[in-house]
N, C-alpha and C positions, 0 to 999 in steps of 0.2 A: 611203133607197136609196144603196147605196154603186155608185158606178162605177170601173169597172178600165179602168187607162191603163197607159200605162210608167211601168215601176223600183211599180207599184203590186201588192204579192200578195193576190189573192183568200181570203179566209178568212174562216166563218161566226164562229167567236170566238178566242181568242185562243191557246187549246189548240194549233187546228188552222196557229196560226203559227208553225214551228218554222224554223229556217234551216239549211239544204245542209249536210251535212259535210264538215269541210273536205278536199283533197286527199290521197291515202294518201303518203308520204313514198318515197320512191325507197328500196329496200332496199341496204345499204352491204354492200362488198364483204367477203367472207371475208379473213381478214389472212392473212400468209406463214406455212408451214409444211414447212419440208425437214425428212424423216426418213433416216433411215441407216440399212441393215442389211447383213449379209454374207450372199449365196448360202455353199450348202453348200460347204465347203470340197474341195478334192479329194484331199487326205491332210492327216492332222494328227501323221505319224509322222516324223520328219528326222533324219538323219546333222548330226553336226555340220561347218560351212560348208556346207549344202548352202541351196539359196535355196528359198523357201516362198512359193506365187502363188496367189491367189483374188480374189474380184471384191466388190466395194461397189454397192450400189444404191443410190441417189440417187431420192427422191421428194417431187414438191410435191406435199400432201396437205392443203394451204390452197386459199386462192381468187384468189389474188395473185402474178403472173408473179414469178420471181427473177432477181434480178442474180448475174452470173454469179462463182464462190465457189470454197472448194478445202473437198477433205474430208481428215481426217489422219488415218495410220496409227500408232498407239501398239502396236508388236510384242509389247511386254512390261509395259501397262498404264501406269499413274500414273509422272506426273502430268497428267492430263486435263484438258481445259477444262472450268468449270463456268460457265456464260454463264445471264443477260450480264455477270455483276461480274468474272469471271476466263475473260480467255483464255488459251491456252497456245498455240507452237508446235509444233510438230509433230515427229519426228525426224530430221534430216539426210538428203533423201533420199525421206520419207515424206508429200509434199504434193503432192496432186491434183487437177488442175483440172478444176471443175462448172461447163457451159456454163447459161448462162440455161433456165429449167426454166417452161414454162407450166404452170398448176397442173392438174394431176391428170397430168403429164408425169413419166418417169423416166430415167433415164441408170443404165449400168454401166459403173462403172470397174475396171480390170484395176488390179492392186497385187501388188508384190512384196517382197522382204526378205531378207537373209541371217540366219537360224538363230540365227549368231554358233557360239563354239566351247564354251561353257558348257552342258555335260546338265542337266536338268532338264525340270519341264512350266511353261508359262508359258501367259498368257492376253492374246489380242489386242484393240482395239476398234479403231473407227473413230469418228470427231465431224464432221459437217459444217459449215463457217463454223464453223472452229473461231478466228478473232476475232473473232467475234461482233460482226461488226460490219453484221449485216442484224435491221431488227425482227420476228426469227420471233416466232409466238404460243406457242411450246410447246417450248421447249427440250429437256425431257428427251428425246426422239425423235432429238435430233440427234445422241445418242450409239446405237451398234449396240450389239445384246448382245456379251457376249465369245465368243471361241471361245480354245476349247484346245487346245494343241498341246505334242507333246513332243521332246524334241532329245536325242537318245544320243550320246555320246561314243564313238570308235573309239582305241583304242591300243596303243602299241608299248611295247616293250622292248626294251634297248640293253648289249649286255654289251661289254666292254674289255679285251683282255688273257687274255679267258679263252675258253673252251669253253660248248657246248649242246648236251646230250644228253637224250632220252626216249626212254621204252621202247615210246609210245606217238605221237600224235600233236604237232605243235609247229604251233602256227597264232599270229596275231596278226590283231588286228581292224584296224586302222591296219598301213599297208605304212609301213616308212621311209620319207622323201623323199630323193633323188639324194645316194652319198656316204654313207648314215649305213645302217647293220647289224646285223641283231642278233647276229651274232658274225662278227670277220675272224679267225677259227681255226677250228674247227670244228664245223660242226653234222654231230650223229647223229638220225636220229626214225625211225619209221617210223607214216606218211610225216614227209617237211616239206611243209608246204601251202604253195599258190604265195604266200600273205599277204608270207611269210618271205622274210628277204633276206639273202646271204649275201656275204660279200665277193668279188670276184671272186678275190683272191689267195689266199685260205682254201680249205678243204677241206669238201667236203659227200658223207654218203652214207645217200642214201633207202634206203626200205624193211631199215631197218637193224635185224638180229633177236638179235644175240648180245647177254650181259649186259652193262649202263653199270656197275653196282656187286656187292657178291660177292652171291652169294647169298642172302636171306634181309634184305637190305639193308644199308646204312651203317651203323644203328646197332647190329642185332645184329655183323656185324664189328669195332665198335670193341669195343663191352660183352662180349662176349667175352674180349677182351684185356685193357680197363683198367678195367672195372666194379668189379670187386672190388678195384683199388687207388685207387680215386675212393672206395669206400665206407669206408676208411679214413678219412676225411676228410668227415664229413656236416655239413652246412650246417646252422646254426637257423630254426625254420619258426614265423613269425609269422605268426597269422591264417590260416594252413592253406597258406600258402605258404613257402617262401624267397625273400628278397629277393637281387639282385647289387648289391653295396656298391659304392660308391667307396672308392678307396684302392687300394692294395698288395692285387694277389691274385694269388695266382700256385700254380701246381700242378695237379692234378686236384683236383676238388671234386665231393661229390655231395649231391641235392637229392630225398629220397622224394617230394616234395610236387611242384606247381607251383610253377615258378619266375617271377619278377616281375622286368623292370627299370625302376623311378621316377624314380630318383635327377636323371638329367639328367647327372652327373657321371660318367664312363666308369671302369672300373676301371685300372689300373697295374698292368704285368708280362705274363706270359703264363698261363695257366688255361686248362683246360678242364674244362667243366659237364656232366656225367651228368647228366639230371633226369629224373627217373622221370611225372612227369604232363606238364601241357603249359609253352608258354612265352609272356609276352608283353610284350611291350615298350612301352613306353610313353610314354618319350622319346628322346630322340634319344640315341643312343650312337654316337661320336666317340673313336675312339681317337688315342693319340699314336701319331707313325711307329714307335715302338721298341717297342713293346705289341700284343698278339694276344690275341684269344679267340676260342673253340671252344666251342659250344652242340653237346651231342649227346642231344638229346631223344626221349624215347620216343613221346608223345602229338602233339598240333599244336605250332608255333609258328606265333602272329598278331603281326603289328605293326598299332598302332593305326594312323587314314589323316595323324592329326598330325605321326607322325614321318616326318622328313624326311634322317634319316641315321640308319641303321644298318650298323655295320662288326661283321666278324666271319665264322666260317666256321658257315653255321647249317644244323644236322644234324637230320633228323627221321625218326620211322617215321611219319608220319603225313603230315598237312598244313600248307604252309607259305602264309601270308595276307598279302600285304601293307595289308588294309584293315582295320579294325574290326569290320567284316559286310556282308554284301550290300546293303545301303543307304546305308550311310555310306562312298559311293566318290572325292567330289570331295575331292582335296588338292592339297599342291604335289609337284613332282619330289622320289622319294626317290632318294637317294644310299647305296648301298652298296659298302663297301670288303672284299671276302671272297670269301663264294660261298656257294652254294644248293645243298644236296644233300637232297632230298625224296621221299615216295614220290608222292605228289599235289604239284603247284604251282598256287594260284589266284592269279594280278596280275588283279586286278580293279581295280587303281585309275586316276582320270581326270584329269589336268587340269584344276582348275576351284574355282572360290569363293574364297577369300583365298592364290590360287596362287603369287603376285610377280610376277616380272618374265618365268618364265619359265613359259607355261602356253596356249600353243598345243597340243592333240593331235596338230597335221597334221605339225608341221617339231621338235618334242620327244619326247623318251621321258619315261615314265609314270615310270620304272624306270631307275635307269643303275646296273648290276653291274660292277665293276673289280676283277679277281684281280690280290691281292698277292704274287708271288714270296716274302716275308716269312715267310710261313705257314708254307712248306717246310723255313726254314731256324731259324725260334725256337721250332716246337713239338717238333721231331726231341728234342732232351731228354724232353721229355714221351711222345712219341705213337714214337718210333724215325721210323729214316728207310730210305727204301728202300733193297733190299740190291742192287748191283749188280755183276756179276762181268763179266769179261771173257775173250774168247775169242779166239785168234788162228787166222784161217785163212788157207788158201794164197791168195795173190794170182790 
């Protein structure tokens, strides 16, 4: 007979001796976990400098209160923190403080940013403890998805010395800033849209109905007169165009084909070009003070968005481009030394991507047009000069 006492267990054999299991272990706490993301944005469409504002949610989705951290705004993406081996700062500006966050607790931060002046679409994020310097469990979350937004360019045009007329409408997307005009002589449109800014000392007259040019337009009035002694004189057409050389060229010159200029190197003398298809230019043409040319084209003239100076008086019956096409619009300031006489005019170009030094759209022109007195007096050999009589009357 067995007797039970204390610290003694009852048990018929040895099967039924099994000992207690031991205590279950305290369950360990979930580890830290911020995630980021951005509420819907409330526009993703922006003027260029206009500021752009939406809000970042901040959440611990771990098990473990956080120390309190900042989340950062990358407006225009990379270079991002990749944590924990790489943190990044943040942008100038773009760093926002996250108070301590109980877990399952969230926070919304307001965030803002200016646009900048560069069109294009770009893509934002946000990183929370973007030093990475809290043990989250799960980093990727600390980055938000991106959003997309897009930033359009507004601009002006700026002429010098000369004149602005249309038969139609004359608007600009960008108004000058204080002091700067798109013509201090005179604008004709009908209308001018209030965009337009006219000098105060100049002349302006809306809804203005009689002809800018003769009849039938610029070109048929000049090809009327010097077509047939331009085609005394036909260009060689390589590759189904004519090229404009450098060197000495001087006279009327005519071009059945489209005309091309590559060269880079402007031509010498005075010329003007009949060209029977369209024109386009390609580099910069740069004349010397003692030299003039005169494009009087039938089809388009385009200037690629590369170049950045074209001088000359450029005549068209059609349309005149200062871009490459409707997508290829960011360049730098083009400079033109002449004038613009078109049946259509598209300046489509912006301010923006390898611009220099000068490439603000708000306080620059896109476009700076300077008429040369010049014109009037070295093409009169070529083109005549106006006839002018005089007449005496009574006092």
């Amino acid at each position: 007979m067995v007797v039970a006492g204390p610290g003694v267990n009852e048990c018929s054999n040895d099967a039924d001796c099994v000992p207690p299991p031991p205590p279950s272990p305290s369950p360990s706490p979930m580890p830290l976990d911020l995630k980021s993301e951005f509420l819907p944005w409330p526009k993703q469409f922006f003027s260029s400098n206009e500021t752009a504002g939406a809000t970042v949610r901040v959440t611990n989705v771990g098990g473990t209160k956080s120390a309190a951290t900042t989340v950062g705004l990358w407006p225009t993406g990379a270079p991002l923190p990749v944590c924990p081996g790489s943190p990044q700062t943040p942008p100038a500006g773009q760093s926002y403080v996250v108070s301590e966050l109980a877990p399952g607790a969230s926070t919304d931060i307001s965030i803002s940013f200016n646009v900048g002046l560069t069109p294009g679409t770009f893509t934002a994020y946000a990183y929370v403890i973007p030093a990475c310097n809290q043990p989250d469990a799960s980093w990727p979350n600390n980055q938000s998805g991106g959003v997309t937004y897009t930033v359009s360019a507004r601009a002006w045009f700026e002429t010098i010395a000369g004149d602005v007329g249309a038969k139609s409408r004359v608007q600009v997307s960008q108004t000058p800033p204080a002091g700067r005009y798109q013509t201090s002589y005179l604008m004709a449109a009908n209308p001018i849209d209030t965009s337009v800014a006219v000098d105060p000392g100049g002349w302006w007259t809306n809804s203005y109905t009689p002809l800018l040019i003769p009849a039938g337009g610029a070109y048929q009035y000049l090809a009327d007169r010097f077509l047939a002694a331009a085609k005394k004189n036909p260009q060689p057409e390589v590759g189904g165009h004519c090229t404009i050389p450098a060197g000495v060229s001087t006279g009327l010159k005519y071009c059945a084909v489209n005309g091309r200029f590559q060269d880079g190197t402007a031509p010498k003398g005075s010329s003007v070009w009949f060209i029977d298809g369209n024109l386009l230019i390609e580099k910069n043409l740069q004349l010397a003070p003692e030299d003039t040319i005169v494009f009087v084209v039938k089809g388009d003239i385009t200037l690629k968005t590369e170049v950045t100076r074209a001088d000359g008086i450029y005549i068209t019956n059609g349309n005149f481009r200062d871009t490459t096409d409707d997508a290829t619009i960011l360049g730098a300031q083009l400079i033109m030394r002449g004038g613009v006489v078109a049946r259509t005019t598209t300046l489509n170009r912006k301010l923006g991507g390898a611009c220099g030094a000068i490439c603000n759209n708000v306080t620059d022109p896109a476009e700076q047009i300077t008429f040369e007195p010049k014109y009037l007096v070295q093409l009169a050999p070529l083109l005549g000069s106006p006839s002018i009589s005089w007449k005496e009357v009574a006092p």
